[in-house]
DRENFIDREN-37969 format. One record per residue: x, y, z of N, C-alpha, C, O in turn; residue in three letters. Coordinates in pm, whole numbers, plus 50000, padded with zeros to 5 digits. Last residue first. Layout:
N
XYZXYZXYZXYZALA ...
***
This chain:
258
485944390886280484894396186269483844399586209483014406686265UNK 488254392586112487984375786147486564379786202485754371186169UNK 488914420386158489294414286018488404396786018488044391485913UNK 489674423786389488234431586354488124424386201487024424286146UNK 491474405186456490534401686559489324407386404488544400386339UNK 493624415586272493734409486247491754402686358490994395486292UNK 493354443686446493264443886328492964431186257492074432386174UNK 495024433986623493034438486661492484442586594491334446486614UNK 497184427586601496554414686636495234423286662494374417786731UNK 498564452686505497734440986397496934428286470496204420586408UNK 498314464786742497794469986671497194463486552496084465086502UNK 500654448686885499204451186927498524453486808498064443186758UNK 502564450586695502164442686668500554438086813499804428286820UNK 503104480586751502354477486599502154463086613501374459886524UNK 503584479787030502444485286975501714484386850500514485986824UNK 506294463586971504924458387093503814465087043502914457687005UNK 507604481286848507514470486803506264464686886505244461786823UNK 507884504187041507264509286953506594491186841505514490186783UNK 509074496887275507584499687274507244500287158506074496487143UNK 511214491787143510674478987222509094482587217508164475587177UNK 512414518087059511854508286948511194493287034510714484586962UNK 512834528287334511624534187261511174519787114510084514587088UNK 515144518987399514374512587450512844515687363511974507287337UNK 517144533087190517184514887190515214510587250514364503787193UNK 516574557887250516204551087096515724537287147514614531887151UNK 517294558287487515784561287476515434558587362514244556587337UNK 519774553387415519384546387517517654547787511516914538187532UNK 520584576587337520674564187268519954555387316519394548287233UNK 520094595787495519264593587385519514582887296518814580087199UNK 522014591187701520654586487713519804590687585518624587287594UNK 524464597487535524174582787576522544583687576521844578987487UNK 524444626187480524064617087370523824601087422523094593387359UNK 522164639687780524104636987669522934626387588521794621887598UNK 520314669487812520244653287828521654649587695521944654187585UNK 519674690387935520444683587995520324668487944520264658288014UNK 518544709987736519724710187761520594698487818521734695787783UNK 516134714087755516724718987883518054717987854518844723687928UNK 515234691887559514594708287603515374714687667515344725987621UNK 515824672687709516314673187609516434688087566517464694487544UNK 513964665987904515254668087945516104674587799517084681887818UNK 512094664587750511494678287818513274676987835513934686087785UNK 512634638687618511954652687526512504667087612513084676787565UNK 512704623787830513704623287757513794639887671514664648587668UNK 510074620487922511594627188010512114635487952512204647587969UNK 509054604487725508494623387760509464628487874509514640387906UNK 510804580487781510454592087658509834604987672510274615187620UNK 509274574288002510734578087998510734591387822510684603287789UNK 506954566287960507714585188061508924586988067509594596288113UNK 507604548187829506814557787765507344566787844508154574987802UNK 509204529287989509454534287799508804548287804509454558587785UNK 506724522388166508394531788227508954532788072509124544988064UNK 505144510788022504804519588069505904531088108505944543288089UNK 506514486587917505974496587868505724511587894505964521287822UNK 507304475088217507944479488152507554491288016508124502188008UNK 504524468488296504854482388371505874484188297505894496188269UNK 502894451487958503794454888110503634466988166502894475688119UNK 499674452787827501014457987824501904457187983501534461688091UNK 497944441987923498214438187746498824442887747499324441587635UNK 496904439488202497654425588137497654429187997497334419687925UNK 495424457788279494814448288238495364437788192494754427988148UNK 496724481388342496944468688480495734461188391494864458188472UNK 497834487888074498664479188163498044473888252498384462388280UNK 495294491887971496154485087894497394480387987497874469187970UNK 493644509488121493514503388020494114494687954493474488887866UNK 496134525988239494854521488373493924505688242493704494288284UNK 498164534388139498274525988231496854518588246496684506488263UNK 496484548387899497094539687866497944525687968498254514387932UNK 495254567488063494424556288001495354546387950494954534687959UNK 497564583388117496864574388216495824564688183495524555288256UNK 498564586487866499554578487937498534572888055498554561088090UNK 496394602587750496554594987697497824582187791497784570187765UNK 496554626587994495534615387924495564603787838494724594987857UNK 499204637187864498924635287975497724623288009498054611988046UNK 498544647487593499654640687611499394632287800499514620087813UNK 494974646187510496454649587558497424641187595497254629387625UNK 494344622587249493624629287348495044638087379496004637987302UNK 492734602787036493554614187057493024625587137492074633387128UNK 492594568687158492634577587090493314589887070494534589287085UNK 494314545787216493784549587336492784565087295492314571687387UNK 495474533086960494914526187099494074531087181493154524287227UNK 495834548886784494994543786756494844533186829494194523586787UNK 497844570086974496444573986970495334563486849494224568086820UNK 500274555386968498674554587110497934559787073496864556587124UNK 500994560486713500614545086756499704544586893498784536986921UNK 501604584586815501014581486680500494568286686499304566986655UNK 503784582587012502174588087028501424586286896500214587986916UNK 505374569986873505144567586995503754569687010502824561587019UNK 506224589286664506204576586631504894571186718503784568586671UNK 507184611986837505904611486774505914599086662505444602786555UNK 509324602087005508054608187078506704608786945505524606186967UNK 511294597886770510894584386873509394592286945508344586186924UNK 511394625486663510714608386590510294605586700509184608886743UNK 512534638186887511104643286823510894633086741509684630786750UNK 515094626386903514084625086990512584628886967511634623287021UNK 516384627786638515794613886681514764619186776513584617486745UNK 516624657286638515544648386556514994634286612513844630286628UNK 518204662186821516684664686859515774658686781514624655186810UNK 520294645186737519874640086893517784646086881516724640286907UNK 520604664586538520494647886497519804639486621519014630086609UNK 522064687586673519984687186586519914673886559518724670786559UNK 523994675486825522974681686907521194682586810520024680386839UNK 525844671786589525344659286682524094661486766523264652586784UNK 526254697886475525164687986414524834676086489523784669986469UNK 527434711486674525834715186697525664702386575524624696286598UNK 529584694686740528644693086857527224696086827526214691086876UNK 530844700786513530374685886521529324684086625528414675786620UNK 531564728386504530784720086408529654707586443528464705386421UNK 533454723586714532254726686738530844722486633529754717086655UNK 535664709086501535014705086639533634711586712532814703886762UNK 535264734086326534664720486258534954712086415533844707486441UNK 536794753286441535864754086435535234741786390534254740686463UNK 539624739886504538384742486617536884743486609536004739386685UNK 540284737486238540034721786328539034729386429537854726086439UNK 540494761886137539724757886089539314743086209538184740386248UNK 542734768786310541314778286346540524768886311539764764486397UNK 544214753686245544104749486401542774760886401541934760686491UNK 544754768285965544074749286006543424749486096542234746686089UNK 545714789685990544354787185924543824775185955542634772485968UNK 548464782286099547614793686150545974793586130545154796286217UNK 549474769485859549154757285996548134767786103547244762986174UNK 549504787485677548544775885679548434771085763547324766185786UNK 551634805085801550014808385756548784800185761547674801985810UNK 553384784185767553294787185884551754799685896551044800885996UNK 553454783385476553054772685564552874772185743552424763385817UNK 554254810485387552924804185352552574792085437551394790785470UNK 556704812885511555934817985596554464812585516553514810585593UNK 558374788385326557794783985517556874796285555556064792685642UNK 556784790585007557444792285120557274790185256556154789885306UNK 556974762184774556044772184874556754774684984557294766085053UNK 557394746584461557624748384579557014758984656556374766584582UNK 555464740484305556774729984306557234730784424557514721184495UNK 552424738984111552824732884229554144733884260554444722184238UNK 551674721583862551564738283842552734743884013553664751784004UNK 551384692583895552354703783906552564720083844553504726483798UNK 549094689183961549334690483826550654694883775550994699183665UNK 549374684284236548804673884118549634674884012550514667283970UNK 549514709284303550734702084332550404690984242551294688284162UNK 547024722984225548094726784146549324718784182550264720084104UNK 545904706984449545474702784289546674714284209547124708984108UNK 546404717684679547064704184659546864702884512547754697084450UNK 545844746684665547304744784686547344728384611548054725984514UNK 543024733584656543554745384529545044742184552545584735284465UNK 542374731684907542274719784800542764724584692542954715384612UNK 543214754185005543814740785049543904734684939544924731884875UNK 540834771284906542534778084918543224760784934543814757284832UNK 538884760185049538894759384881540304762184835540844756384741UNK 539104761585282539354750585250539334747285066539594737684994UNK 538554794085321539684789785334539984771285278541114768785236UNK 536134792185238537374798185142538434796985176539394797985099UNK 534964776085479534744776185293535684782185225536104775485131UNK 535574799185633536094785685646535704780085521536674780785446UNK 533834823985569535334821685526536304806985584537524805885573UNK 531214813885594531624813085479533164816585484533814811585392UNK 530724798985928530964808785856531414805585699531964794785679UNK 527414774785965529164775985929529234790985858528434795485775UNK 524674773986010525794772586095527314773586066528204772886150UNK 523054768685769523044781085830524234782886002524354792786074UNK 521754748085632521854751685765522164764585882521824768085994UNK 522324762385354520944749885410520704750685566519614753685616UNK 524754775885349523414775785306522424774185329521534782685330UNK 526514758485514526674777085515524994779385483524164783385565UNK 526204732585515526344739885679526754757385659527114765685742UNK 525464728185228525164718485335524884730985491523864735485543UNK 527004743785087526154741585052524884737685149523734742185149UNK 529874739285174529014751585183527264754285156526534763485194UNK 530084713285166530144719985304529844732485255529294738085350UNK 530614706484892528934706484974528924704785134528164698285206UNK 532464726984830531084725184772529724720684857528614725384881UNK 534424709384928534234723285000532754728884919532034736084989UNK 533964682284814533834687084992533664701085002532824705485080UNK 534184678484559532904679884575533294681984767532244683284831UNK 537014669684568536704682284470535144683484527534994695684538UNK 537694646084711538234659784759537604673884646537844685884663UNK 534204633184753535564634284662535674649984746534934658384796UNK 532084624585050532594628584921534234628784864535224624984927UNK 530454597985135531744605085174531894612685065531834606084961UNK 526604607485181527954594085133529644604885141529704617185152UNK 525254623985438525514623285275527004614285281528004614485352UNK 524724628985707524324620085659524194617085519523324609685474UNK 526384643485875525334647985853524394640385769523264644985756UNK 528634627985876528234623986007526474638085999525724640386094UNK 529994631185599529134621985641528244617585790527494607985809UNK 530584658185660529394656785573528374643585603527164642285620UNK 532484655085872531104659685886529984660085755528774661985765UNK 534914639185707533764632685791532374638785874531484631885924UNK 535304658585569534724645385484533544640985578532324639585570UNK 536684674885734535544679985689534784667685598533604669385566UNK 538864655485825537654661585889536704661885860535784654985902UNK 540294657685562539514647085608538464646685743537494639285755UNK 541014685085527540404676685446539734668685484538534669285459UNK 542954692085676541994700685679541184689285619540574683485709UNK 544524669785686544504673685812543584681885863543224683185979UNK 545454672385384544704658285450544204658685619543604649185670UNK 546564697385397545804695885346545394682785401544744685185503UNK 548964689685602548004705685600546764700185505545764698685576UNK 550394677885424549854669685585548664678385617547574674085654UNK 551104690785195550544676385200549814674085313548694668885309UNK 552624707585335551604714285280550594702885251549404704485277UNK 554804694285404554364695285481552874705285460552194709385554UNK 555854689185151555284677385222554574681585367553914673585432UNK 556754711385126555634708485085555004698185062554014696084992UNK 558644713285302557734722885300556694718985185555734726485173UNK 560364691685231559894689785303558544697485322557494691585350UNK 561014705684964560474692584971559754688485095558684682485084UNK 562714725585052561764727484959560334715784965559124717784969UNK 565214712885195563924719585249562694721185119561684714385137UNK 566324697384954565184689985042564574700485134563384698485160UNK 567154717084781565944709784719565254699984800564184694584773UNK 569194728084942567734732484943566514726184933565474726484997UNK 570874705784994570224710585119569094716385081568044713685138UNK 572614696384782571024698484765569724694684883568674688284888UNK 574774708584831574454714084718572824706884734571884713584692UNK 575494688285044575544704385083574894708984967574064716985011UNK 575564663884917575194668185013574614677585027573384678185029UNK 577844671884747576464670384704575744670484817575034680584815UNK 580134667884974579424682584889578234685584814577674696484805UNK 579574641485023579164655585102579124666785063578314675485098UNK 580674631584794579504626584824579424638884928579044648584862UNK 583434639684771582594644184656580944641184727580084649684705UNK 584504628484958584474646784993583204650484883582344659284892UNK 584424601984894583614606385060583664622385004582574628085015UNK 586074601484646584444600884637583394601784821582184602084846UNK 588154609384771587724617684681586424617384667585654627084669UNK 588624594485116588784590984967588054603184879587104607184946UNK 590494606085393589064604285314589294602785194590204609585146UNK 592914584385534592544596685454591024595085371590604585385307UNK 595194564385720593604564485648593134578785640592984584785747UNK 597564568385786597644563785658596244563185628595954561585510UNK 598124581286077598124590885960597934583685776598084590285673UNK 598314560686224599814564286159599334575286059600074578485965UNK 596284561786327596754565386397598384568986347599254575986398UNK 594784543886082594404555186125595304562986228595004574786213UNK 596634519986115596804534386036596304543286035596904553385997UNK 595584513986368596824513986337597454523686258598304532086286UNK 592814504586325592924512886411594134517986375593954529586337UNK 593494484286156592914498986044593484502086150594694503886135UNK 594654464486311595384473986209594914483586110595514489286019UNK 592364456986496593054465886519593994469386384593894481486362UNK 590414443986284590044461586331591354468186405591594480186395UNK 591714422186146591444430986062590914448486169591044460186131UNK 592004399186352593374407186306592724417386183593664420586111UNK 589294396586416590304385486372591264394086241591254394886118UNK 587794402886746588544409086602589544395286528590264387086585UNK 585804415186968586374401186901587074403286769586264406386681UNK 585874436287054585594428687140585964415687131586294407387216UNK 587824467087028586704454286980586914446387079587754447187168UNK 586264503187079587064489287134586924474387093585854469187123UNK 586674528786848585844515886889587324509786962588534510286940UNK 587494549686748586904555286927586544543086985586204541687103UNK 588264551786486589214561886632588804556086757589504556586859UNK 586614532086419587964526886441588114538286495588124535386615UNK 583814547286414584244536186488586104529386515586564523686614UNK 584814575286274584704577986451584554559586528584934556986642UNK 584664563786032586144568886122586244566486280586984561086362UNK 582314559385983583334544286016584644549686053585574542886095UNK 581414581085977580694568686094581674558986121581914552486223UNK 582404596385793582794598085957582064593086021581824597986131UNK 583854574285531582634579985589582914583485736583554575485804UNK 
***
């Protein structure tokens, strides 16, 4: 083998018990010669150079597909349907963000149907081999497809943000108006200080929940509000919102003993 040539031509030992210098020896007398089965083993070698490009290229059609694939898994689920099977994804990403929503072009759909198609004929082996310009096509189609499913992600994170925030605000006000009745948005927060906080049945903390939340809405409106502070207006909004229903049964529970 020319690993163990190039060590006896080129090695120095360090510790030898009379076996490295006399290969070194014949190697240098011309008595170590490649054996039949070293020339035979490299020519095979050489004879199935192809069958590993081949192999590689469609191991590398493998990576292409799990690379398009699993992304898109995870926007279904980050839209809020259970993970799907590789046969039900390009289905109900079209279904979902071409159809229903109306945010995804339909040739990213055909292009991920093309993918899952390449890998299921490799399944079945219908599959064997594919050329480098098809894979250099594909890696062309991916990095489009990854960009676009990154944006993807911003506008479904962005309607999920507006939903929560339109709950938490009308949760909110749904519960003041069988405190304070139904009045405007505006009216209803100052009866709700002047009535209920500086009377001792609700904190000033309450109170800073609530405008915070109609912040939150209008900032939201505008654009300027990141996903932290709507988390943050979740977390705090369910404090008010728990305080108000259990106002709500203790005067329930009063008109009930009445």
């Amino acid at each position: 083998h020319p690993v163990i040539f190039t060590f006896i031509r080129d090695g120095i030992p360090i510790y030898d018990r009379q076996t490295f210098m006399p290969w070194k020896a014949l190697l240098k007398m011309g008595k170590l010669k490649p054996s039949p089965e070293a020339i035979d083993m490299f020519m095979k070698t050489a004879e199935k150079t192809k069958e590993m490009i081949e192999r590689r290229l469609i191991d590398a059609m493998i990576d292409i597909y799990y690379g398009v694939l699993t992304p898109s898994q995870a926007l279904v689920m980050l839209y809020g349907m259970p993970p799907p099977t590789h046969k039900e994804t390009p289905k109900l990403m079209k279904e979902i963000f071409v159809e229903k929503e109306k945010i995804l072009e339909k040739k990213y759909i055909v292009f991920l149907e093309k993918v899952v198609k390449l890998f299921k004929d490799y399944e079945h082996e219908k599959l064997k081999t594919i050329k480098g310009e098809e894979i250099d096509k594909l890696m062309n189609e991916s990095e489009d497809y990854l960009k676009r499913l990154k944006e993807l992600r911003e506008q479904i994170e962005k309607r999920a943000q507006e939903k929560t925030i339109e709950q938490i605000y009308k949760d909110v006000f749904d519960l003041l108006v069988s405190i304070v009745g139904k009045k405007s948005q505006e009216q209803m927060i100052k009866d709700f200080e002047k009535d209920f906080v500086k009377t001792g049945k609700f904190s000033p903390q309450h109170l800073r929940i609530l405008e915070n939340i109609v912040h939150a809405k209008k900032e939201f409106k505008k654009g300027k509000l990141s996903s932290h502070h709507v988390d943050e207006a979740r977390k705090n909004a369910s404090i008010l919102i728990n305080d108000l229903i259990e106002y709500n049964q203790r005067c329930e529970l009063v008109n009930n003993k009445k």
